[in-house]
Backbone of each chain as ProteinMPNN parsed JSONL, in Angstrom:
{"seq_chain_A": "XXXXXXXXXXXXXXXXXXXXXXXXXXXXXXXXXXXXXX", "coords_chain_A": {"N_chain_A": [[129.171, 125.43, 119.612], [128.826, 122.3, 120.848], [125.502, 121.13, 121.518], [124.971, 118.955, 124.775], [123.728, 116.23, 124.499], [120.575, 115.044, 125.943], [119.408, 112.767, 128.509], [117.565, 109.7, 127.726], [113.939, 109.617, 127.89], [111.77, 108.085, 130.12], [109.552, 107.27, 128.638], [110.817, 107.186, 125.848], [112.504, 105.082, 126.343], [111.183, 102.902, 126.516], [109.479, 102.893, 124.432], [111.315, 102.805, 122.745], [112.244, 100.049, 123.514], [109.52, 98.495, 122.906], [109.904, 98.898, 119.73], [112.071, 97.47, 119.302], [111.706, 95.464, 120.24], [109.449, 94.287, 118.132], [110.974, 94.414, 116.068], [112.148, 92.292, 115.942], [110.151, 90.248, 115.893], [108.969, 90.921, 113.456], [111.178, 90.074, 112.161], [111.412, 87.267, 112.121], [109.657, 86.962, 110.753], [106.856, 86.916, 112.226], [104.285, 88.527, 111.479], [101.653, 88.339, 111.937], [101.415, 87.896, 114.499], [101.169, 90.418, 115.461], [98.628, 91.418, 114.778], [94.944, 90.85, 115.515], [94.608, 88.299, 115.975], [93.061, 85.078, 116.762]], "CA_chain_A": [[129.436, 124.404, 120.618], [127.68, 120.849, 120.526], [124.771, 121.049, 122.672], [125.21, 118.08, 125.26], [122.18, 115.416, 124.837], [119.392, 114.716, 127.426], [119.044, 111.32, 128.629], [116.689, 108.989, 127.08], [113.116, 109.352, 129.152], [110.821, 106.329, 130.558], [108.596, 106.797, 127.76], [111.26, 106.956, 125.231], [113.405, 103.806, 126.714], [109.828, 101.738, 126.973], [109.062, 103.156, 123.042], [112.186, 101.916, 121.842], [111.919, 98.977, 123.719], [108.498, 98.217, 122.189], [110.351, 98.791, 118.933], [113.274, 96.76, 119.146], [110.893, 93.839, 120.239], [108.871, 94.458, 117.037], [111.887, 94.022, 114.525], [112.306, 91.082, 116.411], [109.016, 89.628, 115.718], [109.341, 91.045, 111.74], [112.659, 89.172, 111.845], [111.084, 85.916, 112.621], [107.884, 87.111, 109.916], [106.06, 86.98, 112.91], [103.502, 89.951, 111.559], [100.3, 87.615, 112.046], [101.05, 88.503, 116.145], [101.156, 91.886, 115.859], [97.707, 91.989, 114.453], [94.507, 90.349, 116.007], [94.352, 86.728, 115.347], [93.005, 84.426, 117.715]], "C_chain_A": [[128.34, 123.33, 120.561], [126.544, 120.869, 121.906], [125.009, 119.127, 123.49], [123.348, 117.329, 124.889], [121.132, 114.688, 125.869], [119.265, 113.022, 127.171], [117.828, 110.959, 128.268], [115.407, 109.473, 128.034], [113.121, 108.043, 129.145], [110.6, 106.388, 128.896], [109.712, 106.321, 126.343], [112.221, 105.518, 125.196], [112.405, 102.907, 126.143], [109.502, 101.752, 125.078], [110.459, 102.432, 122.148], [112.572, 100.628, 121.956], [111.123, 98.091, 122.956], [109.4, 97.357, 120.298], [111.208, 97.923, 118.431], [112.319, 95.159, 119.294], [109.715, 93.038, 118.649], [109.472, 93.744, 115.918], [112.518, 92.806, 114.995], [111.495, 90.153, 115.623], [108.318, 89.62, 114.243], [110.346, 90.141, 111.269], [112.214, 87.729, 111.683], [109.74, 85.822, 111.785], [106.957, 86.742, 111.065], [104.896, 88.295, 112.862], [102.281, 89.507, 112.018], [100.179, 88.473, 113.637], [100.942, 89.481, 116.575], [99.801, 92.482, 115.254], [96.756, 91.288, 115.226], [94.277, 89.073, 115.314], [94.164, 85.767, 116.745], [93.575, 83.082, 118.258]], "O_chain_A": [[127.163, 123.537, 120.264], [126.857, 120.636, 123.073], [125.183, 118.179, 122.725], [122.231, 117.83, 125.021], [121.371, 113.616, 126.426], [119.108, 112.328, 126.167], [116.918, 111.774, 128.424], [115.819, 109.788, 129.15], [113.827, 107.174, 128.633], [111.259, 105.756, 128.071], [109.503, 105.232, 125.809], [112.58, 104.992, 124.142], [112.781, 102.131, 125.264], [109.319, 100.682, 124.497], [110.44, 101.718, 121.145], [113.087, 99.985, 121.041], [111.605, 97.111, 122.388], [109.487, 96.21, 119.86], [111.176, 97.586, 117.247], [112.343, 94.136, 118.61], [109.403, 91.89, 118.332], [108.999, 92.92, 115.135], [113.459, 92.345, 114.349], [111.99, 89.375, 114.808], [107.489, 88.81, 113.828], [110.349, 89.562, 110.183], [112.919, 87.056, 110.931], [108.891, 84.947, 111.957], [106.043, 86.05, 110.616], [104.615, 88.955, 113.862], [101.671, 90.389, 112.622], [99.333, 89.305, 113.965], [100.683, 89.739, 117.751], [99.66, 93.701, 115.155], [97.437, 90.724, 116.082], [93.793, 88.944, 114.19], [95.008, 85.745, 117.64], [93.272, 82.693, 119.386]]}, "seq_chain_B": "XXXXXXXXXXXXXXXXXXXXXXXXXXXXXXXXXXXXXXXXXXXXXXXXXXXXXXXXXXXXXXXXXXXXXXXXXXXXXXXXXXXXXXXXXXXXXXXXXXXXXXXXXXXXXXXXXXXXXXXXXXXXXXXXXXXXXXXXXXXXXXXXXXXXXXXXXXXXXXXXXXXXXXXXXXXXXX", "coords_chain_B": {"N_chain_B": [[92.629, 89.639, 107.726], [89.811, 88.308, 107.379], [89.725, 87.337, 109.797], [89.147, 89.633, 111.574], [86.87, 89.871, 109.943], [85.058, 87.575, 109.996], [85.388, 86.439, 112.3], [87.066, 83.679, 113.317], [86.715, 81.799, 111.096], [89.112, 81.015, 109.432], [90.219, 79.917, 111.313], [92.537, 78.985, 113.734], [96.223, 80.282, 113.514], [98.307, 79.131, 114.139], [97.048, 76.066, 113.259], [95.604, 77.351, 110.443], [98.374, 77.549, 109.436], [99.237, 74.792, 109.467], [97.539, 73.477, 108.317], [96.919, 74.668, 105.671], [98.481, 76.984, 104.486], [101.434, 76.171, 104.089], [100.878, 72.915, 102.872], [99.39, 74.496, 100.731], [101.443, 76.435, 99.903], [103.977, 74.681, 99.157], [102.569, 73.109, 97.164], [103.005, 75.436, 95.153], [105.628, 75.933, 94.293], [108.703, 75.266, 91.889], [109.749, 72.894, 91.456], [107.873, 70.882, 92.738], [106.147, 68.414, 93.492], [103.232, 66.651, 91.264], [101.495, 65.21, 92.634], [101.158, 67.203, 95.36], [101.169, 69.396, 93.86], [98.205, 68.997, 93.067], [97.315, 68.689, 95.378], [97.541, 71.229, 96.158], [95.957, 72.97, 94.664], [93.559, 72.105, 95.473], [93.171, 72.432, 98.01], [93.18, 75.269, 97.786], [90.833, 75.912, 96.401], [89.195, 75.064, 98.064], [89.6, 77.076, 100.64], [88.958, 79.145, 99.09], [86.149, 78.358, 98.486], [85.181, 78.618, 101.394], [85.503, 81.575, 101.794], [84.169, 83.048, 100.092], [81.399, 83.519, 100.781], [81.905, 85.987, 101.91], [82.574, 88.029, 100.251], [81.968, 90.378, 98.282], [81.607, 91.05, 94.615], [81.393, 92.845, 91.666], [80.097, 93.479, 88.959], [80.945, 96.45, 86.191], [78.821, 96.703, 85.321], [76.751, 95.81, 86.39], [76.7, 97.35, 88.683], [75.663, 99.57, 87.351], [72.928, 99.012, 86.318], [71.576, 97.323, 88.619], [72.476, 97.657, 91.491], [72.334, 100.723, 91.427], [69.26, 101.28, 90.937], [68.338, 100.165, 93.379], [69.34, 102.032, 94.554], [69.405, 104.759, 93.665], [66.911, 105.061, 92.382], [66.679, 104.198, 89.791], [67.815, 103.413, 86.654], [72.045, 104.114, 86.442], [73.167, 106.391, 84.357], [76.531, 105.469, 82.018], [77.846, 107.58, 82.409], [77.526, 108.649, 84.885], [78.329, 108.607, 88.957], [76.884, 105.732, 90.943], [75.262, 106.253, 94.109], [77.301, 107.259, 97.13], [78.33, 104.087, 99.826], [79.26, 104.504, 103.161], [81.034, 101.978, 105.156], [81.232, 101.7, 108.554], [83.403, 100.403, 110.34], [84.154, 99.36, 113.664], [87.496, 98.723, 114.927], [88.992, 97.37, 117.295], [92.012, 97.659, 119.423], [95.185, 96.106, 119.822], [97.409, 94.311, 122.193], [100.049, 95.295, 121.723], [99.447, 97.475, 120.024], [98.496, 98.947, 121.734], [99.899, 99.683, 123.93], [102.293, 101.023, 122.423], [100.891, 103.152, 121.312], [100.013, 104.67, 123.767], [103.118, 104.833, 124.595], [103.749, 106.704, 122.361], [102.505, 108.957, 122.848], [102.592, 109.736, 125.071], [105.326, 110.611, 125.216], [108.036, 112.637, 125.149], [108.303, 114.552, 123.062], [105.912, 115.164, 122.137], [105.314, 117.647, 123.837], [106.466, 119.773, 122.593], [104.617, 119.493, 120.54], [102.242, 121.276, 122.541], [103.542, 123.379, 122.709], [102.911, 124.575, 120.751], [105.327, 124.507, 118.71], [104.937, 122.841, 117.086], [104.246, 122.777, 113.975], [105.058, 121.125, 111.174], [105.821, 118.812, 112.044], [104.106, 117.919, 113.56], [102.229, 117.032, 111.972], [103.538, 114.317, 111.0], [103.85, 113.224, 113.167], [101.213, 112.299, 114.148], [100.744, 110.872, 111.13], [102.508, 108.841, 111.639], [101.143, 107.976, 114.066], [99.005, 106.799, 112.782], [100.138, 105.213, 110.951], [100.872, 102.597, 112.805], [98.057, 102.489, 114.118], [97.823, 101.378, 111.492], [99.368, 99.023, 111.336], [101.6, 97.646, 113.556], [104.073, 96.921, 112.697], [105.108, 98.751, 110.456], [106.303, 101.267, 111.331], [108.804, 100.192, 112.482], [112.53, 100.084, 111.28], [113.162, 98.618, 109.245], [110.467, 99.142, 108.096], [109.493, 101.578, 108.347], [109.315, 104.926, 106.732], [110.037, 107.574, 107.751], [112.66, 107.674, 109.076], [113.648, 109.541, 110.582], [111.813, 110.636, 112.642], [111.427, 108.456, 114.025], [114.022, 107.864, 115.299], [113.188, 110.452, 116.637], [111.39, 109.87, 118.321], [112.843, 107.78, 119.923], [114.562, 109.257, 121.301], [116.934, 109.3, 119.981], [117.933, 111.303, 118.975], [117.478, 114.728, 119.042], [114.316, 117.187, 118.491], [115.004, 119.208, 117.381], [117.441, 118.309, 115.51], [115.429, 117.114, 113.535], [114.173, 118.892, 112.037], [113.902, 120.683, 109.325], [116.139, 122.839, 107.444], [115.548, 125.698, 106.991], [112.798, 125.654, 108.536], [114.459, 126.002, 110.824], [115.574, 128.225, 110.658], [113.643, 129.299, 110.853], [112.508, 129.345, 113.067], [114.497, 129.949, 115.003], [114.687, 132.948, 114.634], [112.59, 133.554, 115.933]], "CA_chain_B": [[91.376, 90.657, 107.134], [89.009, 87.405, 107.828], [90.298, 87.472, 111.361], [88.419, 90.634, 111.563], [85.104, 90.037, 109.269], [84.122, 86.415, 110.867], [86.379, 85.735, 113.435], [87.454, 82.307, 113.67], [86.334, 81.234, 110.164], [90.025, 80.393, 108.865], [90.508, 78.662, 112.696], [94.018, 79.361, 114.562], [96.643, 80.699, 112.919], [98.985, 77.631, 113.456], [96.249, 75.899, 112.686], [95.524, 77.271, 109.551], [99.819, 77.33, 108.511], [99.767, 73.684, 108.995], [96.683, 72.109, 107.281], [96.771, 75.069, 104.413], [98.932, 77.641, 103.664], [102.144, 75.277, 103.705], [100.748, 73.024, 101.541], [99.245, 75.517, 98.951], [102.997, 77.096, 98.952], [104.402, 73.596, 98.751], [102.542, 73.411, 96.161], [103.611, 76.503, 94.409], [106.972, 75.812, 93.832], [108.75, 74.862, 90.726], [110.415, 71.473, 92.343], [106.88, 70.544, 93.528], [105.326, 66.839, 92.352], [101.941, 66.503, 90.714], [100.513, 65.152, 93.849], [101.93, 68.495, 96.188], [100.254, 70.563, 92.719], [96.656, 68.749, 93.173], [96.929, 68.994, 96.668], [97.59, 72.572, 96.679], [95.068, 73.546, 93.858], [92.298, 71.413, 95.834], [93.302, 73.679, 99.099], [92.977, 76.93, 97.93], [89.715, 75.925, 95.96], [88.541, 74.536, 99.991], [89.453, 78.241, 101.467], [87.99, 80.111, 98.567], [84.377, 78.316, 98.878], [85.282, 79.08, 102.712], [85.588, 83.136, 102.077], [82.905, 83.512, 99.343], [80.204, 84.743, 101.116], [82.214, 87.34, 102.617], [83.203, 88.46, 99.247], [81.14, 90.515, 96.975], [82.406, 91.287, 93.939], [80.278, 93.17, 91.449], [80.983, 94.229, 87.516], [80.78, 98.322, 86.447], [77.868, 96.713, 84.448], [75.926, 95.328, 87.466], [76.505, 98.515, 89.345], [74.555, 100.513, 86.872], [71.275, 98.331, 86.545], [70.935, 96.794, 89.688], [72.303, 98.664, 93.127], [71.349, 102.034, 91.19], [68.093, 101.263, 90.382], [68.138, 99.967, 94.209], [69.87, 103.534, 95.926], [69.237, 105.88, 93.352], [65.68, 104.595, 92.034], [66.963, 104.076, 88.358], [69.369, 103.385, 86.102], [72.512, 104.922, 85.934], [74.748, 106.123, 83.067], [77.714, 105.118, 81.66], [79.103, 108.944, 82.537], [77.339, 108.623, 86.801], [78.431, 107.507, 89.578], [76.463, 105.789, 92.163], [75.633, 106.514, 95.729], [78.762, 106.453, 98.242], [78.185, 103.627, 100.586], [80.514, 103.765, 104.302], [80.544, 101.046, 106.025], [82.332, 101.876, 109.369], [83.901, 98.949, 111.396], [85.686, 99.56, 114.557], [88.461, 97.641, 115.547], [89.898, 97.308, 118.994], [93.415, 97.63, 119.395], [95.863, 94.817, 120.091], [97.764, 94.806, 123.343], [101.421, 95.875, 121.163], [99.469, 98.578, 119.587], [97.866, 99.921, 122.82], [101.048, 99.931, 124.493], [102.432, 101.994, 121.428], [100.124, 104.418, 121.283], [100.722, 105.126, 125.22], [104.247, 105.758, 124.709], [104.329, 107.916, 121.489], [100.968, 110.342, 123.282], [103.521, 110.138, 126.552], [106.631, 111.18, 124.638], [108.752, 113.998, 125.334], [108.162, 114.985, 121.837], [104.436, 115.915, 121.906], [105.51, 118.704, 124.274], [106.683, 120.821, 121.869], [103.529, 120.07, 119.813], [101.207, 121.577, 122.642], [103.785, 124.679, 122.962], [102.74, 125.871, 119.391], [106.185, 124.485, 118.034], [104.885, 122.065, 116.253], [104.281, 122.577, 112.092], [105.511, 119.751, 110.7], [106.301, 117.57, 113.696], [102.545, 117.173, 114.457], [101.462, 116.318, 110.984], [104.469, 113.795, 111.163], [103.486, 112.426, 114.677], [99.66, 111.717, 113.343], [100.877, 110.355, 110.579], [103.27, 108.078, 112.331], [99.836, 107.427, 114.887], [98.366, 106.064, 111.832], [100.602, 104.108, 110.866], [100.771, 102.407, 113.901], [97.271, 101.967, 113.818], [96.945, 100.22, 110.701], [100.042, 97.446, 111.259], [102.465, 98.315, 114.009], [105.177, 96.767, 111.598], [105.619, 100.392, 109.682], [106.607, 101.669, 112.846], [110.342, 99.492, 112.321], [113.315, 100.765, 110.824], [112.49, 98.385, 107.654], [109.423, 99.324, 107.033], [109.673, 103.11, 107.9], [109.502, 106.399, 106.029], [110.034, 108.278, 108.424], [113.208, 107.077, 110.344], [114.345, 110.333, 111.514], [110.858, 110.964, 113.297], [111.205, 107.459, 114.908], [115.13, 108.069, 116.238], [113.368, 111.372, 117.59], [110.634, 108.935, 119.688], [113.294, 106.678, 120.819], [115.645, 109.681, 122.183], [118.547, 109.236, 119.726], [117.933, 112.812, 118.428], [116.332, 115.916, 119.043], [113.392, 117.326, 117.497], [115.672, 120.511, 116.294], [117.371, 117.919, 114.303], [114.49, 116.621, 112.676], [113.645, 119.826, 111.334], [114.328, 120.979, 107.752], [117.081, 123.59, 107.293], [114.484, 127.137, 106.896], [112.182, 125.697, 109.736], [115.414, 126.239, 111.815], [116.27, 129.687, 110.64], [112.114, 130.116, 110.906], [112.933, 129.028, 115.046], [115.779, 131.176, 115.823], [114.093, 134.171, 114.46], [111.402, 134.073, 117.079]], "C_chain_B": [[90.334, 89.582, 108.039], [88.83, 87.334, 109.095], [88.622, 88.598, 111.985], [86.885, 90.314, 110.968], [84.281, 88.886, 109.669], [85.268, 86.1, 111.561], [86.367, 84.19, 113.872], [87.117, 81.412, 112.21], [87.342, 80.621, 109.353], [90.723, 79.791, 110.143], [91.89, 79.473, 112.878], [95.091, 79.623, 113.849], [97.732, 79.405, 112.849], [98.273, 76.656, 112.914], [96.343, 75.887, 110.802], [96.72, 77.004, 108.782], [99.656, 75.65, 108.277], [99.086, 72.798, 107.958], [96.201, 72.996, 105.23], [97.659, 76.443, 103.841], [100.418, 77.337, 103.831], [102.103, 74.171, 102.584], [100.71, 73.814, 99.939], [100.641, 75.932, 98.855], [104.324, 75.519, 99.031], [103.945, 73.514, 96.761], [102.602, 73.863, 94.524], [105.036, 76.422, 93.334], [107.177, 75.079, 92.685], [109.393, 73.202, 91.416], [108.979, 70.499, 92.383], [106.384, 69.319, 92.644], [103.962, 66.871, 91.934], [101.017, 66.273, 92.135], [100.411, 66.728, 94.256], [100.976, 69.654, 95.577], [98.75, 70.806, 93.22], [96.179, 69.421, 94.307], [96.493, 70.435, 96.803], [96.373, 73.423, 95.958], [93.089, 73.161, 95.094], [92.434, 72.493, 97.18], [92.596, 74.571, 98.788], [91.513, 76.626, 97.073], [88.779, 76.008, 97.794], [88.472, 76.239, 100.644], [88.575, 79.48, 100.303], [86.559, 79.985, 98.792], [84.084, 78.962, 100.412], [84.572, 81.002, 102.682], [84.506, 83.454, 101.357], [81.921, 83.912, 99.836], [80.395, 85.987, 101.845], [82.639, 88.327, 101.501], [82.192, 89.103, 98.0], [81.835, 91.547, 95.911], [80.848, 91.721, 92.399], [81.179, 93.764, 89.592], [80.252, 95.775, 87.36], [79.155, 97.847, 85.977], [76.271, 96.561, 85.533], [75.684, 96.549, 88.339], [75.243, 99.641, 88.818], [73.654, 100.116, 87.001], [71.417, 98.115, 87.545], [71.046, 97.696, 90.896], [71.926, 100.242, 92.572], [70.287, 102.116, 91.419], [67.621, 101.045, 92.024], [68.314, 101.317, 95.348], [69.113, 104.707, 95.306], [67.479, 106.227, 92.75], [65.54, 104.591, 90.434], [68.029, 103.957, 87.86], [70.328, 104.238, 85.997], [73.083, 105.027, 84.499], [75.774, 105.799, 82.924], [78.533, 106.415, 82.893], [78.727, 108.908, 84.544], [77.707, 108.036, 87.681], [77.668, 107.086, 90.378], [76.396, 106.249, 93.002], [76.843, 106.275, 96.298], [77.939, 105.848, 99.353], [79.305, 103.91, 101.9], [79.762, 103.008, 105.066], [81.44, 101.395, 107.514], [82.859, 100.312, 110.804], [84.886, 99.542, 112.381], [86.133, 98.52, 115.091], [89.273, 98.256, 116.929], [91.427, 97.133, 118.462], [94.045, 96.192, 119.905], [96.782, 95.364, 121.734], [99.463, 95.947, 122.755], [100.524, 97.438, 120.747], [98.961, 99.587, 120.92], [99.047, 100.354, 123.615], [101.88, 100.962, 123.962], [101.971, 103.25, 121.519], [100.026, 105.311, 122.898], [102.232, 105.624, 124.967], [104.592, 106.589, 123.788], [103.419, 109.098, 122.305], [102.437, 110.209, 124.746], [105.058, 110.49, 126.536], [107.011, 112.536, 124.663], [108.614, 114.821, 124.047], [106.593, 115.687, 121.537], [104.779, 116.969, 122.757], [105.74, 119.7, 123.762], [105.681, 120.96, 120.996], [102.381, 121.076, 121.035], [101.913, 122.809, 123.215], [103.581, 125.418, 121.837], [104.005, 125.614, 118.86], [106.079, 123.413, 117.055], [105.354, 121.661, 115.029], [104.27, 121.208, 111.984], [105.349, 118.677, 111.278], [104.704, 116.635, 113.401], [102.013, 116.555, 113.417], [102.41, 114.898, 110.606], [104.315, 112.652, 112.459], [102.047, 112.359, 113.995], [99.858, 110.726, 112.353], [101.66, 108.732, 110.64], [102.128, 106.952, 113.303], [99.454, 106.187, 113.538], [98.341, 105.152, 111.559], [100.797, 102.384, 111.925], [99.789, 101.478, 114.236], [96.891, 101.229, 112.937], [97.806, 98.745, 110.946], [101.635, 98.099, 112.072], [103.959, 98.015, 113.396], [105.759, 97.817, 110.937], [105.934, 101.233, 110.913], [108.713, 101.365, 112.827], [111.195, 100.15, 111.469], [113.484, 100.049, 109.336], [111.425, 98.792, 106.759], [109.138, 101.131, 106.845], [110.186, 104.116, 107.3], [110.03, 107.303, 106.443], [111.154, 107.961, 109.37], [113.796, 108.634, 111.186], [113.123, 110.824, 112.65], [111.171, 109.924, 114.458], [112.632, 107.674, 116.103], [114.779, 109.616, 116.956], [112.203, 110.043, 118.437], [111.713, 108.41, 120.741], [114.693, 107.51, 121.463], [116.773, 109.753, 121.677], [118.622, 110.455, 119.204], [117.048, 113.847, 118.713], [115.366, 116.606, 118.208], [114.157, 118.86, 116.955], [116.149, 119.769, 115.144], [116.84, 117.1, 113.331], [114.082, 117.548, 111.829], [114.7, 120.44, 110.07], [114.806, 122.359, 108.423], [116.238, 125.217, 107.797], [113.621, 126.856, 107.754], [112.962, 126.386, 111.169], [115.987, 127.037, 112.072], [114.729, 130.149, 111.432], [112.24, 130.408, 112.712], [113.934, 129.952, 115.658], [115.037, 132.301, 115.778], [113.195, 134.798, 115.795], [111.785, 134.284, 118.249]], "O_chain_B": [[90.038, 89.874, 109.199], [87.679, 87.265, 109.527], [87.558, 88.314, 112.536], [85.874, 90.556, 111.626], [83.055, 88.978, 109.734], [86.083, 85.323, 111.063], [85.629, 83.716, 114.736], [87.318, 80.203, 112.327], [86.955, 79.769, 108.554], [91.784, 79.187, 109.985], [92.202, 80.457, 112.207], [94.966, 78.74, 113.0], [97.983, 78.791, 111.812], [98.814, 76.194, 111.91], [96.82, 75.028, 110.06], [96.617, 76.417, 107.705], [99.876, 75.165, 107.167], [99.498, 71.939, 107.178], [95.667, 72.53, 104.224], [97.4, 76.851, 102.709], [101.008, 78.412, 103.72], [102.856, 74.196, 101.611], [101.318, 73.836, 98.869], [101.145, 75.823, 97.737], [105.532, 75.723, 98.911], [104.553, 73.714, 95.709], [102.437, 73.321, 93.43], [105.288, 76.725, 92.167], [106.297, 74.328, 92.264], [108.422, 72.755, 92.027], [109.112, 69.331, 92.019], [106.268, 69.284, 91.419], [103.431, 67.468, 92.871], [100.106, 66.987, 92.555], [99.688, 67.474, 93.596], [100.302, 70.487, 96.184], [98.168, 71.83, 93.578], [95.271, 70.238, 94.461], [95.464, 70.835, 97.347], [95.867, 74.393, 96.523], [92.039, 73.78, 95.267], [91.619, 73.415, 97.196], [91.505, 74.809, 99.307], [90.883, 77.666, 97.264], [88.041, 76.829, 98.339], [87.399, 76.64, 101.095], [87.817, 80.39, 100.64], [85.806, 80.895, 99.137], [83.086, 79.633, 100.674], [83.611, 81.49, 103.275], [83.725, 84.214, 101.93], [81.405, 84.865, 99.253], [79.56, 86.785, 102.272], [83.05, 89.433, 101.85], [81.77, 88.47, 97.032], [82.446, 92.571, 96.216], [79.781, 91.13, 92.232], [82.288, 94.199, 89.281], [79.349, 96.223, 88.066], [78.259, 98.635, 86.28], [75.154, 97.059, 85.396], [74.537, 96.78, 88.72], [74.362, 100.247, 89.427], [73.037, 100.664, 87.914], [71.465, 99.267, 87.978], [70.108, 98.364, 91.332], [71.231, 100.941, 93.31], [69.981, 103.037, 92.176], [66.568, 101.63, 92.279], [67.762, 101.556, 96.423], [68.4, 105.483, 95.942], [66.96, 107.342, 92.709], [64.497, 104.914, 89.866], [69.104, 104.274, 88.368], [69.971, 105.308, 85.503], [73.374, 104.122, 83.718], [76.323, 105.76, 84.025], [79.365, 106.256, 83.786], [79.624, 109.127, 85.357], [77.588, 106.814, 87.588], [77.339, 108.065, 91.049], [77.377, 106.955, 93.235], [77.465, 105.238, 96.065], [77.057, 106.506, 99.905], [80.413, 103.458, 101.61], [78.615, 103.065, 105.508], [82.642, 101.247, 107.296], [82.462, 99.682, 111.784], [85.991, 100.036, 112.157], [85.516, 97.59, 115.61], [89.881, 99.269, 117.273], [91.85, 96.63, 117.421], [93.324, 95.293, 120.337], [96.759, 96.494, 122.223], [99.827, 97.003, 123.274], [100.995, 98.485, 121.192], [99.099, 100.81, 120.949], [99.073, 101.541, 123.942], [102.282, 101.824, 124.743], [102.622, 104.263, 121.775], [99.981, 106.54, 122.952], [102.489, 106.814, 125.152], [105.572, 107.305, 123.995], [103.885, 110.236, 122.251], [103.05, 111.258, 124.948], [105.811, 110.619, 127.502], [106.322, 113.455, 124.219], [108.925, 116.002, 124.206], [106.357, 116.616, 120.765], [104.247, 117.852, 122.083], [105.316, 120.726, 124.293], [105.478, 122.07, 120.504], [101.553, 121.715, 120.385], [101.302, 123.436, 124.08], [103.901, 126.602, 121.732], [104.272, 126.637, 118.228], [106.999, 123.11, 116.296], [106.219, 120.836, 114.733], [103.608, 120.362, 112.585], [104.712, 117.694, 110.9], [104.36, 115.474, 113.178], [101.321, 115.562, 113.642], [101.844, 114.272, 109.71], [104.676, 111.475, 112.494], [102.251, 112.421, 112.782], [99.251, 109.669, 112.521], [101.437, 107.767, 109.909], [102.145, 105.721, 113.336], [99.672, 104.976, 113.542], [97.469, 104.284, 111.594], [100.809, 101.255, 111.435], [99.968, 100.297, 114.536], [95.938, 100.463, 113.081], [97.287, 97.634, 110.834], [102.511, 98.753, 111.507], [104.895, 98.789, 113.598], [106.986, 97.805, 110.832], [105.082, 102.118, 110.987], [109.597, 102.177, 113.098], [110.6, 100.95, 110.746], [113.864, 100.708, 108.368], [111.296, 98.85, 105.536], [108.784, 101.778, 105.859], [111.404, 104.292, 107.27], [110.608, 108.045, 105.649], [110.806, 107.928, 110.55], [114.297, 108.622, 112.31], [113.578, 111.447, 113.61], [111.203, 110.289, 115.633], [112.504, 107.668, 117.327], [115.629, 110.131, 117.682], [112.786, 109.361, 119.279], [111.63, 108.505, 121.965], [115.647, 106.918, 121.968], [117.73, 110.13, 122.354], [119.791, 110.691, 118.897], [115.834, 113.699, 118.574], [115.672, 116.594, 117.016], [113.617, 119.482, 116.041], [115.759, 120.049, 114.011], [117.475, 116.49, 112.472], [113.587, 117.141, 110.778], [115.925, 120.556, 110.036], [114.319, 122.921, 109.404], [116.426, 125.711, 108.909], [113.243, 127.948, 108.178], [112.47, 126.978, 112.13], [116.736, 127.172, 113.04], [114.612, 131.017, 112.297], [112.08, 131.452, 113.344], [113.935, 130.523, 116.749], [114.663, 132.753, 116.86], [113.132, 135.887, 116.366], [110.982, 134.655, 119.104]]}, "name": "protein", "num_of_chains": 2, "seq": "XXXXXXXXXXXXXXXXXXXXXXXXXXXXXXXXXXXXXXXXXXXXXXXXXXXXXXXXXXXXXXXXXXXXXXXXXXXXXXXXXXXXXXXXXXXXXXXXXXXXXXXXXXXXXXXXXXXXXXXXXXXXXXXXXXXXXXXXXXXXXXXXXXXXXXXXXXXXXXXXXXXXXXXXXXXXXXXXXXXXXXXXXXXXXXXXXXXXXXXXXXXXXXXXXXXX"}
């Protein structure tokens, strides 16, 4: 029987959040902002 | 890198795109006019004198006579190697990576590393940390190795099915 799947947590919503905003900011070669540059 | 070793020495990052690394890849190109060429050659000469003193660059030949003779108190041989130098630099985190590193350490997924179910997982989650730490870019579903680790972070799968086939007989057993 298929075990049913547990809802997402916080941390995991907020982590894939993060993520999704990321391949955003790859999408756009924006990597410069994801490192320190002043 | 520079960012890091003199901070502010290649100036603002739009900055630097507009007055030099547009040109130089103007430049570059096969299309590009003689001027566009000069221009771009005369650039990147301008940022190399720039970086040169951050840059030491040394031949195998120089290694033996000189910093030997300076660490080890003589020449080496062909067949020795020098002293190991570390240099250790710490770097502060960025606000994306600090944020990061909060929600993988606050993930439903380290729970099972601090019940002893780890194995794998944990050397998998470190490794993942790492990454993380050096350019949160490898982290993305382009640049990662690891995507079934990442769809367990983000909840689309469970950490049973992350685990290899004989880990999963190894789990029932117990």
């Amino acid at each position: 029987m298929l075990k049913e799947k547990e809802p997402r947590s916080k941390a995991q919503q907020e982590f894939m959040n993060t993520i999704q905003e990321i391949e955003g900011m790859v999408e756009r070669k924006e990597f410069y902002e994801l490192i320190a540059w002043s | 890198m520079f960012e890091t070793v003199q901070r502010g020495l290649l100036g603002k990052k739009e900055d630097f795109d507009y007055y030099y690394a547009s040109p130089i890849e103007a430049g570059l190109l096969n299309e590009a006019t003689p001027k566009e060429r000069e221009r771009s050659e005369q650039l990147s000469q301008k940022i190399r004198a720039m970086y040169e003193n951050n840059f030491l660059r040394r031949t195998k030949e120089q290694i033996l006579k000189q910093v030997s003779a300076e660490t080890v108190g003589r020449q080496l041989t062909q067949n020795e190697l020098p002293l190991k130098t570390d240099l250790v630099v710490w770097l502060p985190l960025n606000e994306v990576q600090r944020r990061l590193e909060n929600q993988i350490l606050m993930n439903d997924c380290i729970k099972s590393l601090r019940t002893n179910q780890g194995g794998v997982l944990a050397f998998s989650m470190l490794n993942m940390l790492k990454k993380m730490y050096l350019h949160p870019c490898l982290l993305t579903k382009s640049y990662s190795d690891n995507k079934r680790l990442l769809d367990l972070l983000c909840g689309n799968s469970t950490d049973e099915e992350l685990l290899e086939p004989e880990e999963k007989v190894t789990r029932s057993k117990k």
